[in-house]
N, C-alpha and C positions, 0 to 999 in steps of 0.2 A: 787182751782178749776179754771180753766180758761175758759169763756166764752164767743162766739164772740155776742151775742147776747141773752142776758139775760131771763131767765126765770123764770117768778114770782111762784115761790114756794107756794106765800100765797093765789093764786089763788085756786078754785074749781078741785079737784083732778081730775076729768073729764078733764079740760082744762088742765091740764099739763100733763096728762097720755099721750094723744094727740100730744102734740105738743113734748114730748121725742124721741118721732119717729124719727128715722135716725141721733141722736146724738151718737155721741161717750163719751162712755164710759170705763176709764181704773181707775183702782187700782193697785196702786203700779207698774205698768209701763205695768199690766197684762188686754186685755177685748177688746172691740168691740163697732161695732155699736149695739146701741138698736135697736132691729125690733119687739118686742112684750113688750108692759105692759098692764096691767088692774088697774083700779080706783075703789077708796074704802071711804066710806064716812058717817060716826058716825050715819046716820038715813038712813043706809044702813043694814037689817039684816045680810049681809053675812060678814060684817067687824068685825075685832076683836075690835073694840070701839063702836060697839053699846050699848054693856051693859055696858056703863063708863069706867071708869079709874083702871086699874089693875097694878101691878107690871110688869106683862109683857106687856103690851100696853103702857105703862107710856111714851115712847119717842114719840108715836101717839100724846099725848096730849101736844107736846112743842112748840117749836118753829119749825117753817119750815124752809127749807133748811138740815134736818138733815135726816140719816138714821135710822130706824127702822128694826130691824134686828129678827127674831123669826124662833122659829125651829119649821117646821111642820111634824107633825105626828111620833113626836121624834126624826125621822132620818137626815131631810134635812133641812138649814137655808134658810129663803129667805131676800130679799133685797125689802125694800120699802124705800121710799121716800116722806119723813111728808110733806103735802100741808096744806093750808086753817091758819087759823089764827089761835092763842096761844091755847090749852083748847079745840078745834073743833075738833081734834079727824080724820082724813082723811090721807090717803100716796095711792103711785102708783107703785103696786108690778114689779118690773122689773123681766115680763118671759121668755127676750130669747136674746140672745146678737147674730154678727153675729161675730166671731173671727177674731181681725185684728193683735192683737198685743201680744206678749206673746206666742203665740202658742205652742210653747214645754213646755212651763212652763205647759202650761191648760191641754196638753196632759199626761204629767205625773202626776199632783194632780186627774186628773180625773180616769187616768190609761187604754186611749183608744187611736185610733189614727183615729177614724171618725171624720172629721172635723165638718160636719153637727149638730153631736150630742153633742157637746162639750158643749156648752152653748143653748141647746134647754129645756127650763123650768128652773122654779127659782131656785130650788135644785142645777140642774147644773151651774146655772148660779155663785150661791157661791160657790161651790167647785170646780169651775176653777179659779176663781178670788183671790181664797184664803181670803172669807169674812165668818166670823162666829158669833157670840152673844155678843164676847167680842167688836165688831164693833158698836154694838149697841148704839145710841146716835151720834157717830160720825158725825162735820157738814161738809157739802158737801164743806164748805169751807177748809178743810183738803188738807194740801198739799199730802197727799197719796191717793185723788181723783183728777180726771179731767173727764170734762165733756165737750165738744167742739161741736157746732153745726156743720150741715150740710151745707157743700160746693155747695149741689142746693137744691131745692127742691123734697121733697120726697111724691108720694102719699098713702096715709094712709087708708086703709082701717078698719071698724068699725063691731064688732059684740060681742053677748055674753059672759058672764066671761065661763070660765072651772074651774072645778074641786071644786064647792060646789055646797052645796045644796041649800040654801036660796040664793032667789033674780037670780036666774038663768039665767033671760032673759033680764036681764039690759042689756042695749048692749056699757059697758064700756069695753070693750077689744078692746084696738086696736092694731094693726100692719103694717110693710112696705108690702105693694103689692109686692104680685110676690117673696119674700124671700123663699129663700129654710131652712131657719135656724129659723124657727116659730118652736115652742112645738109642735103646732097642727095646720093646716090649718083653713082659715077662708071658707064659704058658697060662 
């Protein structure tokens, strides 16, 4: 992972949900800027670590700096990113990349050629990247990730998680202003 300006993993999932904003992200030489994640965090009901430690949440409870990788609703995997300290139970679902690199790759796994739609939401976000379950655990220190801050400053707008039920109106969603490549618009 290569980073110009380091970001504390073991921090408050909140605070680093936040501050991913307008990093680049590439696997495997495949991905984009971040412009949407959402924060998740063990005394949080909408997190998959509120009710403890599972076989599938198991990398939720490690060390930070790793991925957490889980398939929703059977079909699609998503990509978190384990925050907070050993046993705490918190990550930061990466929802939306903006394509900068790879793009014929993403276009064929995905099997579209809308660029906008490529990596809009986490599903798409791992099957353009080519990230799936066996990923799971992997630390961000893997040389088959990079993650590189932003060359300026980026501003971030804040609002609500999407697509659960509990905890609705925590307003840990963030994203870049103004992106055309968000899941779903912010208010």
């Amino acid at each position: 992972m290569t980073m110009t300006v380091p970001i504390d993993f073991a921090a408050p999932s909140h605070e680093v949900a936040h501050q991913l904003i307008g990093w680049n992200l590439t696997f495997n030489g495949v991905g984009g800027r971040i412009v949407e994640t959402e924060a998740y965090d063990r005394e949080d009901p909408a997190s998959h670590s509120f009710s403890g430690p599972t076989r599938r949440n198991a990398t939720m409870f490690g060390p930070p700096g790793h991925v957490y990788v889980y398939r929703s609703y059977g079909i699609h995997w998503c990509l978190n990113f384990v925050c907070c300290d050993v046993g705490h139970g918190a990550g930061v679902l990466i929802r939306a990349l903006e394509p900068l690199e790879g793009i014929d790759v993403m276009r064929e796994r995905r099997g579209l050629d809308t660029l906008k739609l490529l990596c809009a939401g986490p599903g798409r976000v791992c099957q353009a990247l080519g990230i799936s379950g066996e990923h799971d655990g992997l630390s961000l220190e893997s040389p088959a990730l990079e993650l590189n801050a932003p060359l300026a400053s980026v501003d971030v707008v804040t609002g609500p998680r999407i697509g659960i039920t509990k905890a609705r109106d925590v307003p840990w969603r963030f994203g870049l202003k103004g992106s055309p490549f968000l899941s779903r618009g912010f208010r």
